[in-house]
N, C-alpha and C positions, 0 to 999 in steps of 0.2 A: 516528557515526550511531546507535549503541545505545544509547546513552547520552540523545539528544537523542530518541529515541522512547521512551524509558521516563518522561523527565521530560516529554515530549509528549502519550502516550499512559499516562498512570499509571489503574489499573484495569482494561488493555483485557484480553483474551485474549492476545494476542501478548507482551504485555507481563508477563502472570503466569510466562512461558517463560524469563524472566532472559536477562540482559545476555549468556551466552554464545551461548545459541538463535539472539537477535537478530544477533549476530555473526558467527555462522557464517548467519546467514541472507543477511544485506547483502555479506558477501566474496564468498555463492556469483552471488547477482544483481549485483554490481560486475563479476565476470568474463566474463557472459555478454554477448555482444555485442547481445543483444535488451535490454537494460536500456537506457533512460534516467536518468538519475541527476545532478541538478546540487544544487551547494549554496552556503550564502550564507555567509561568512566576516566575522571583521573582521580589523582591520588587526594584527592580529599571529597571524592564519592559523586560528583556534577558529572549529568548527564552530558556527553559529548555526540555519541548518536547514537541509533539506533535501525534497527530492522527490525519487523514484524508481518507476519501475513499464516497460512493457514496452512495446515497440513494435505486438505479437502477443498480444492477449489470451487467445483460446484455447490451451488445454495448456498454457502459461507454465510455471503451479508443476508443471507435472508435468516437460516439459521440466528445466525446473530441479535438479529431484530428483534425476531419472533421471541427470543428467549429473554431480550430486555426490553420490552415491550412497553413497559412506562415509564423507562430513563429517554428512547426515540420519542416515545411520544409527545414530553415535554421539550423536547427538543425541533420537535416536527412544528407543534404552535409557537414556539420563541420565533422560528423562521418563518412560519407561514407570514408574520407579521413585520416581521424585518426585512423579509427574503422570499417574496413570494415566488419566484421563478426558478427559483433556486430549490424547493420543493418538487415541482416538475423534472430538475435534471438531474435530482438526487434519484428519483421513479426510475428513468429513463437509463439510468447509468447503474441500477444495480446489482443487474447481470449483464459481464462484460464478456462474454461469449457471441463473437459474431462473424460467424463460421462455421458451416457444417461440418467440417473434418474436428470442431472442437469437442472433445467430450465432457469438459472441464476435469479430467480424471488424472489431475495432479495438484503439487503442491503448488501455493502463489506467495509470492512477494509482494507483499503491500505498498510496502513505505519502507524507503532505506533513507533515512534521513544525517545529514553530519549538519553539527554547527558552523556557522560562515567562518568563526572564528579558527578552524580545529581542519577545514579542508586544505588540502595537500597532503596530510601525514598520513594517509595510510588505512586511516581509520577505515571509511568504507569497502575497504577491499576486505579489512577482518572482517568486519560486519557480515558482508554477504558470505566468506568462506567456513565463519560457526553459524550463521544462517542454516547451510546448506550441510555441514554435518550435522547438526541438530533434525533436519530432514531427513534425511540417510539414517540415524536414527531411530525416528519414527517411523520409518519402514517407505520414504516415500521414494520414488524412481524418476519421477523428473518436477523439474518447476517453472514453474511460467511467469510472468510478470509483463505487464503494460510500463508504456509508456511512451509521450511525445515522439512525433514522426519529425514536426520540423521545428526546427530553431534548438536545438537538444544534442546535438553532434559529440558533445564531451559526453556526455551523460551515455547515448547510444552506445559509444564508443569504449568506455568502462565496463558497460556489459557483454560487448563483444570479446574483450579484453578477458572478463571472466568465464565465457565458455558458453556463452547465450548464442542465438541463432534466431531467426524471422520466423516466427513460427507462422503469422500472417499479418494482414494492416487492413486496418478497419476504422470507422468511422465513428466517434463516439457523440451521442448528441451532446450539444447543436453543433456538428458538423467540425469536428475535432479529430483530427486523421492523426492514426496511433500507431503503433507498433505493439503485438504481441509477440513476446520471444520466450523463448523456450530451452532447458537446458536439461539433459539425461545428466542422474547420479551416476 
């Protein structure tokens, strides 16, 4: 899964955080019983992509944290020293709630990641529709998910395509204008 968001996501923030970040990030949400998480394989078992994100969007990553407290930790000093700014906008960014009408009182989509390799086929469209039965499921009623306001038009436009909607657009630090969307089960 680290590996298919670095090559998914190349440039992003999370992604500047290298493949170990990523790693200890996805084992610590793979454990938690609030993750959602499916992924799409081919016939000899390689990860093609993936979705994951939470039943409970409120507190989530703090949740998360709090409960792997010394996998973040040593990941918190690897960056302090690599990455010191990058500490501040991990702080800053880990309630993405920025709007009063938000209550965070749905599911989130995290990370829908497809290999570069694997995009056009189709893949992400499954992804996010056992995504969101596996939501449905667990008894949740809508989901929300961020992402890029500009330079992201194909991406926008895939979730529009999926039955998403503006739920609002917000500013993420440092000053990274987003779209939050939102979609009823």
């Amino acid at each position: 899964m680290a590996n298919i968001h670095l090559d998914a996501f190349h440039g992003f923030f999370l992604s500047s955080l290298g493949v170990k970040f990523l790693k200890a990030y996805y084992n610590a949400a793979l454990k938690s019983n609030e993750t959602i998480a499916v992924c799409a394989v081919d016939d000899t078992r390689l990860i093609q992509g993936f979705a994951t994100g939470c039943i409970q969007s409120k507190g989530f990553h703090k949740r998360l944290i709090s409960n792997n407290f010394f996998t973040f930790l040593i990941q918190g000093f690897i960056i302090l020293f690599t990455n010191t700014k990058a500490l501040m906008r991990l702080a800053m960014n880990l309630d993405k709630i920025s709007d009063e009408k938000d209550d965070g009182d749905y599911a989130e989509l995290i990370s829908l990641g497809v290999s570069s390799a694997c995009k056009g086929l189709g893949i992400g469209k499954s992804l996010i529709k056992t995504f969101e039965d596996e939501a449905k499921i667990r008894g949740c009623k809508r989901i929300a998910l961020t992402t890029d306001y500009y330079n992201n038009e194909e991406v926008v436009t895939f979730y529009f395509h999926s039955g998403y909607k503006v739920f609002y657009q917000f500013i993420a630090y440092p000053k990274r204008k987003m779209y939050k969307l939102i979609k009823d089960l």
